[in-house]
KOLPAKE-904652 format. One record per residue: x, y, z of N, C-alpha, C in turn. Coordinates in steps of 0.1 Angstrom, whole numbers, plus 5000, padded with zeros to 4 digits. Layout:
BEGIN
XYZXYZXYZ/...
This chain:
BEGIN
740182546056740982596045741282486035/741282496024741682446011742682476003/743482395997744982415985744282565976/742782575973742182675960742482795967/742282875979742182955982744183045984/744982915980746382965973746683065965/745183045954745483045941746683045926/747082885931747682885924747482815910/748482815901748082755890746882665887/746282665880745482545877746182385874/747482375870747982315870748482225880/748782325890749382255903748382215912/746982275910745682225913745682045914/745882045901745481925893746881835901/748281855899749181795907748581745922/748281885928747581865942746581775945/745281745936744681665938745081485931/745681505923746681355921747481275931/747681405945748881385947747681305963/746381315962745481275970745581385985/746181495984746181615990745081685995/744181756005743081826005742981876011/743781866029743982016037744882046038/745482126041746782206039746982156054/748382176057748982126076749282276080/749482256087749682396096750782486088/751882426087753182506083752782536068/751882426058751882476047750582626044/749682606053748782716058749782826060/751082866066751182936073752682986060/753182916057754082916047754282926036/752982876029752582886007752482996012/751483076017751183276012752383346012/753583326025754383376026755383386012/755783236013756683235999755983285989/754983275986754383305975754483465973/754883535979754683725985756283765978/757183605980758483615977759583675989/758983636001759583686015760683586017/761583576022762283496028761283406041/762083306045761183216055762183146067/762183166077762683056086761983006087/761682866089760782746090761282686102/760082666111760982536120759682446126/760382326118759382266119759682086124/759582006127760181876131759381776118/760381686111759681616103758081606103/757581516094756081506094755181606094/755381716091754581826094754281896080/754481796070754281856055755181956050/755881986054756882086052757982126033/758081996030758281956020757382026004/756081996005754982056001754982206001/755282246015755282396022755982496008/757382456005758482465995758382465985/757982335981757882305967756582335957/755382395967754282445956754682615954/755182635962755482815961756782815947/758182745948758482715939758082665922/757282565922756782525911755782625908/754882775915754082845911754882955904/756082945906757083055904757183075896/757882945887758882905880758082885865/756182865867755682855858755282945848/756183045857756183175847757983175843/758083255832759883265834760283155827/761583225820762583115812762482955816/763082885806762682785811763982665807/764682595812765882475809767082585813/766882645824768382715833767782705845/768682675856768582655870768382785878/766682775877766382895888765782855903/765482735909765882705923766982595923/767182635936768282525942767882465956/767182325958766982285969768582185973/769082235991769982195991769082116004/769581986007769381886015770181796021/770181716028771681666036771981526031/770781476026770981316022770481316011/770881186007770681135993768781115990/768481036003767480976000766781106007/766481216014765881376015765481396000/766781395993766881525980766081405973/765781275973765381235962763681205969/763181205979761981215984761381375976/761981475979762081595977761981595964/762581555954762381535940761081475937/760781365942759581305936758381415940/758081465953757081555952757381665947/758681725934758481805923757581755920/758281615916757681575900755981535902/755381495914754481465913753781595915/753381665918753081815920752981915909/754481865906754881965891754081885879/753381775879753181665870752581725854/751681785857751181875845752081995841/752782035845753982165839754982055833/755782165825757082135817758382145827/758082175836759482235848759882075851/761282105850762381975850762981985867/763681845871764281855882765081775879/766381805886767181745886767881685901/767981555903768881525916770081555917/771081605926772981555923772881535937/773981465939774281325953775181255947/776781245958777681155955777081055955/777580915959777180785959776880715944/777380795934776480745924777180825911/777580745898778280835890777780955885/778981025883778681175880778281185869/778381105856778181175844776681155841/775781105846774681105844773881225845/774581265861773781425865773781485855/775681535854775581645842775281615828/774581565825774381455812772181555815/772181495828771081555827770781705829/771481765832772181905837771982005822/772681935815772881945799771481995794/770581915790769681835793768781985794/768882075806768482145811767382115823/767782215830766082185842765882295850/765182355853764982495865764882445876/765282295885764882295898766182215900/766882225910768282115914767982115928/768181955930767681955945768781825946/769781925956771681845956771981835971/773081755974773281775986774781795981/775481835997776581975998777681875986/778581805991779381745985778981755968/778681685964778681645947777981815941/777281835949776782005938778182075940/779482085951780782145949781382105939/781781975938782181915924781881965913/780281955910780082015901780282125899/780082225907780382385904781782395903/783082335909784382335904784182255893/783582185885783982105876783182225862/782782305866781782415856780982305847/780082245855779182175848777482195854/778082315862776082375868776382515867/775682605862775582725866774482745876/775282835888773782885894773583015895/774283125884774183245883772783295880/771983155877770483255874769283215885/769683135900769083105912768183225916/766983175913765983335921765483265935/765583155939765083065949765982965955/766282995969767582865974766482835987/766682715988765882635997767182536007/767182556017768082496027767282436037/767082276038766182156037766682116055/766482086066767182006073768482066075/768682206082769482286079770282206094/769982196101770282106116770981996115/770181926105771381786104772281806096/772481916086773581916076774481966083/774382086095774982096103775782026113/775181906116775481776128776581706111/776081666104777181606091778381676089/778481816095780081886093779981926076/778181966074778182046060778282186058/778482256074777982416072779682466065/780682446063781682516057781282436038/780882346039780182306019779182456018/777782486028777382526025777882686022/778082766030779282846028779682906019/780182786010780882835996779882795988/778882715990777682725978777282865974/776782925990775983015992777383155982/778583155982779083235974779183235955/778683135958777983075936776983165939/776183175945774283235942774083375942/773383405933773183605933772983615947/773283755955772683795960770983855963/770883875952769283865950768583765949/767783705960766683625954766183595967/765483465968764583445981765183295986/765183335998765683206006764583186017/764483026018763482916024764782836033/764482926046765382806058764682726065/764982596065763982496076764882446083/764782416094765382326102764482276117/764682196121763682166133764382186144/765382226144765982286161766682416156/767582506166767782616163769082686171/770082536169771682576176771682686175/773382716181773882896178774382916164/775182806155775582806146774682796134/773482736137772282756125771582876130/771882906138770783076142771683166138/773283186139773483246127774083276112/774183106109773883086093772583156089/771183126096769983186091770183336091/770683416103770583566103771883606090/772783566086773383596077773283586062/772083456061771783466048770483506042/769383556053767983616050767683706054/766683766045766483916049764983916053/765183976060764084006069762583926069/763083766073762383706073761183676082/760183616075759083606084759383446087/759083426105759183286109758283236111/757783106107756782986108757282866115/756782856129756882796139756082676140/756482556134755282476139755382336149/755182286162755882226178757182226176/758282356171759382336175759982256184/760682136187761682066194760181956201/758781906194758381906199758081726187/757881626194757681516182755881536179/755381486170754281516166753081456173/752081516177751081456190750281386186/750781246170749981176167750381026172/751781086179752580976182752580936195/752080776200751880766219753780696215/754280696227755280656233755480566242/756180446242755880376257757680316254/758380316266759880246271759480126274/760580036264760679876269761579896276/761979856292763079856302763579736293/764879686293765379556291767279556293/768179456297769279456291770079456274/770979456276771679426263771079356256/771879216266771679076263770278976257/769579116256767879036258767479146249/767779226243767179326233766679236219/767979126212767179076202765678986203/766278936217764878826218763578906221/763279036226762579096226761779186217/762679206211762479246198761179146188/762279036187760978926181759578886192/760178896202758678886204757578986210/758079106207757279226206756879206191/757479186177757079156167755479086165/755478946174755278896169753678896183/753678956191752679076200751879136191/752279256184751779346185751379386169/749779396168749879426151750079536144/751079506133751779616124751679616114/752079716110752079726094752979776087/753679846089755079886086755979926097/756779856099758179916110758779956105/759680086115760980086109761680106125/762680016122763679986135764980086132/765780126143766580216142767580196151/768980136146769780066153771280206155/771980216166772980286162774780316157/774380176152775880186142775080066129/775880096116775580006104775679856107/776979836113776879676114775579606119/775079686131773779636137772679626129/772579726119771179736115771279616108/772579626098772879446089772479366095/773279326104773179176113771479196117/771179306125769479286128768479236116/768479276108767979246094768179116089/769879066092769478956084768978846098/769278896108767978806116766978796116/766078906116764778916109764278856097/765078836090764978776074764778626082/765578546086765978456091764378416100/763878466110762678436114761278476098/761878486091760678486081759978636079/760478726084760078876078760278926065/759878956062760079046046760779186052/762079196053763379306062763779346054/764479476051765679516042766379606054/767579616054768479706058769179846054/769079916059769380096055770180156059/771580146054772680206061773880256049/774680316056775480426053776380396036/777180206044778080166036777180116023/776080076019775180006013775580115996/775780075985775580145973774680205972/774280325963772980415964771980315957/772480255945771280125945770480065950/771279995955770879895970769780005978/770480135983769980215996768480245990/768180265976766880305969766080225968/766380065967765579965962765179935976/765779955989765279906000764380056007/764680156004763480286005761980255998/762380185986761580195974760580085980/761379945980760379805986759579826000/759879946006759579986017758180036015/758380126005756980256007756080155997/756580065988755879985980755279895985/755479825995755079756003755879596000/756979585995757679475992758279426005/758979526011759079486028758579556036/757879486048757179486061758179636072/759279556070760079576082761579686072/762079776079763279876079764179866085/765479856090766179846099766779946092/767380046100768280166095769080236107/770080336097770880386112770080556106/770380656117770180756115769980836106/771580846100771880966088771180896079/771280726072770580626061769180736062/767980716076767180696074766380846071/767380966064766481076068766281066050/764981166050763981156038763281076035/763080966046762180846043760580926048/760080896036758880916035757780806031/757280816042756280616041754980686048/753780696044752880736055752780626061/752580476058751680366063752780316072/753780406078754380356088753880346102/753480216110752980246120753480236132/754980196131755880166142757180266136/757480296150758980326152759680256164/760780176161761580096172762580156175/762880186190764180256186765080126195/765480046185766179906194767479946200/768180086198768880146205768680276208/768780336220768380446223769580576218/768580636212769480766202770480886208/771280956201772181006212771681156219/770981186208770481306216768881366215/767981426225766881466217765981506211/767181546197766681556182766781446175/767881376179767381256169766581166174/765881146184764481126192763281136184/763381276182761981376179762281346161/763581326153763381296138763281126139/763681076145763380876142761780866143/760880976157759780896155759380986148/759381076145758681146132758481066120/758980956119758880916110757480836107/756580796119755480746117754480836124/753380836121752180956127751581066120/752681056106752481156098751481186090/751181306086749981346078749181366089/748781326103747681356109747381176109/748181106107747780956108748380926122/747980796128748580796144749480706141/750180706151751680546152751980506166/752880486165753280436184755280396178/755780456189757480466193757380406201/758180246199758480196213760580196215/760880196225762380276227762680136236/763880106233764279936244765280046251/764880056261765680156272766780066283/768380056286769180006293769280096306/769780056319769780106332770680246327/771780286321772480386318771680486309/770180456301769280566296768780656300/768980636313768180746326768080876320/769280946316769381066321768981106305/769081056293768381076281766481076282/766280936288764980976291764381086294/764581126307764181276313764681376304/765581346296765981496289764481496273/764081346274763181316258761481386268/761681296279759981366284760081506289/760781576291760981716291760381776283/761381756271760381826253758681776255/758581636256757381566257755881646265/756881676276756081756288754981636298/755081496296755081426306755881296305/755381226313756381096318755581026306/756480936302756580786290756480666297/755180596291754880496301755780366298/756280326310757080196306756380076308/756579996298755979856296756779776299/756279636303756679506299755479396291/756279376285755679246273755279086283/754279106283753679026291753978856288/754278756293754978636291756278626284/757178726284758378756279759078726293/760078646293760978636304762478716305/762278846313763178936309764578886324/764078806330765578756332766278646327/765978546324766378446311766678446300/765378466294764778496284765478386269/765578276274766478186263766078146253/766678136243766578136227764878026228/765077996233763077876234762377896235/762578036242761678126245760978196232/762078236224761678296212761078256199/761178106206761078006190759278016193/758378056188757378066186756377976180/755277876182755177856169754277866161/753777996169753278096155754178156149/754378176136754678226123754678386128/755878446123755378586124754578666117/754178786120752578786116752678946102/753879016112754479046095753079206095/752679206087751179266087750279266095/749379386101748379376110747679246107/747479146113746079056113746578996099/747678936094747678886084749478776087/748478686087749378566088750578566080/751778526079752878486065753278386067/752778256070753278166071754478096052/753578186045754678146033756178196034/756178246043757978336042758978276050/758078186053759778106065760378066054/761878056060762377956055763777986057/764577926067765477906071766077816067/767377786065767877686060768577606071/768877456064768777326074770177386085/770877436089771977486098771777606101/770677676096770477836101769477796116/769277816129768577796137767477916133/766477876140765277966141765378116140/766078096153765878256159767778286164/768978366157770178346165770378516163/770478516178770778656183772178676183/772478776173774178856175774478976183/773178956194773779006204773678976221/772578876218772578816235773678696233/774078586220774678476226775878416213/776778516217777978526209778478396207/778978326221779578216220778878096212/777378126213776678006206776878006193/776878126186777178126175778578106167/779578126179780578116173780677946168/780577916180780177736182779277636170/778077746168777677706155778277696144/778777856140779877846130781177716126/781577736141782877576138782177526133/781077406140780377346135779477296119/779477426114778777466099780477466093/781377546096782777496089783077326089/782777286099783177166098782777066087/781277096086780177026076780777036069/781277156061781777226046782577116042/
């Protein structure tokens, strides 16, 4: 099967093949005809599975007919960096049509939106917070929505968005066609979905299932030994883009600026970070400016990188959906990756509940000449250069400075550091 046998626009043809697009994935096989009929849609699908695409060509085929600078869809999404992944495959898609989009997302001043709002656009792709604002501020109309799309209906749900969405859903005609996605299918999203779609057709694709492009293997290890392991699983195994996934913001910081510190090209992705900052390190990411991602959960949804080939989970996640969305994040398209998980003696009972979904056992490794009862800072001092890129040396990126040590873990050896610190105060 082929994008032509759609038949859509000639236009979006031309988007499609820019966009270096050529088989359709299962959900969008199973999904463009439907929307396109103008049905409603449960979708359930687990990242990676093209799903984004699925949405947005049925949309942009819509819209290319019909008025044009008033908001006739509304994609609602949970994060900043979702709605703005989500935007770019408008725009790149939409690339040959006149159809406008527009982003809204706190984190970031308001008068720009409505400035662009003004402006006019037929597609708004908002998350819950700031599109309220703006509808109490009467700076969006959505009285003329023939299309609402509800993006990651699960995690907006886990963010404590389902009472935002709620009152959105009372701004929007009752007439028009709604697109539910979500990749799991609680009691409270099973019946937000039954109350806001009519008689939908569902497209199922590995529900609760991570994608089978992805092998998995458990690093056993303690606490105390997770950063040194870390580096020298780095500096093992060839990569090409990681993204590490720590579970609170402070860690992902401090992990990053360690990594920086052994000579990685790192950026860090988390909650507190300005929307600036959080874009420029998405951006250097997919651009290939940095190697390495460190991020916490909620930061890292909408990241869209195909050439990711690693997922780290340097802490093990709380439940197993956010399992099945961290490694989703590499394997995608039908490309392969590998999830490696640093698992502590108390992960037991998460494990068994992750190879369950899995449907077999996850093979556990050890990193061969890694001394996982020791394992002391000497250990890690390497003196190969980390390698950064599959098979590609960086020896130009060290550079530590004359009191920074090589390698200092902020989480195996507190007291050393503290000790360092006096020490570096004292210099001062």
């Amino acid at each position: 099967m082929n994008f032509e046998q759609f038949s859509l626009d000639p236009r979006l043809n031309a988007g499609i093949k820019g966009a270096g697009y050529s088989t359709p994935t299962p959900i969008q096989q199973q999904a463009i005809p439907v929307a396109l009929e103008g049905r409603d849609i449960l979708g359930l699908a687990q990242t990676g599975t093209g799903k984004t695409a699925a949405f947005v060509l049925p949309i942009l085929q819509r819209l290319t007919k019909g008025q044009l600078r008033q908001v006739r869809a509304l994609i609602v999404a949970p994060t900043r960096e979702l709605a703005e992944q989500i935007n770019q495959t408008i725009v790149t898609l939409g690339k040959q049509t006149k159809l406008r989009s527009v982003t809204v997302y706190g984190g970031v001043g308001k008068m720009p939106q409505v400035d662009a709002l003004r402006r006019g656009a037929e597609i708004v792709v908002a998350c819950p917070g700031r599109l309220l604002d703006l509808i109490d501020a009467g700076a969006i109309d959505l009285s003329h929505v023939e299309l609402l799309v509800l993006d990651e209906a699960d995690r907006m749900c886990d963010m404590g968005f389902l009472p935002d969405i709620k009152r959105i859903l009372r701004h929007l005609p009752t007439k028009r066609q709604t697109l539910f996605f979500s990749a799991t299918m609680p009691e409270d999203i099973h019946t937000l979905a039954g109350s806001i779609l009519r008689e939908p057709v569902t497209v199922q694709i590995g529900i609760m299932a991570p994608v089978h492009t992805v092998a998995h293997a458990l690093f056993p290890v303690n606490e105390g030994h997770k950063g040194k392991l870390l580096m020298a699983l780095l500096r093992e195994i060839p990569t090409e883009r990681v993204l590490i996934f720590t579970r609170t913001k402070r860690r992902a910081r401090n992990l990053a600026e360690d990594l920086q510190h052994q000579g990685y090209r790192v950026a860090a992705l988390q909650g507190n970070m300005a929307q600036n900052r959080r874009q420029e390190a998405i951006t250097g990411f997919r651009q290939g400016k940095y190697d390495i991602l460190v991020a916490t959960d909620i930061a890292a949804r909408g990241i869209d990188v195909a050439e990711i080939t690693h997922v780290i989970n340097f802490d093990m996640p709380d439940t197993v959906d956010a399992y099945t969305h961290r490694i989703g994040r590499t394997g995608r398209a039908e490309q392969t990756g590998d999830a490696f998980t640093f698992t502590l003696p108390g992960d037991e009972a998460m494990v068994r509940d992750i190879e369950k979904v899995l449907g077999s056992r996850i093979e556990r490794r050890r990193l061969t000449g890694f001394d996982y009862g020791t394992a002391t800072v000497a250990q890690t001092q390497s003196a190969n250069k980390p390698a950064g890129r599959r098979d590609q040396p960086r020896n130009d990126q060290r550079g530590t400075s004359s009191r920074q040590p090589a390698y200092s873990s902020r989480y195996a050896q507190p007291a050393a550091r503290q000790q360092q610190g006096r020490r570096d105060a004292a210099a001062r």
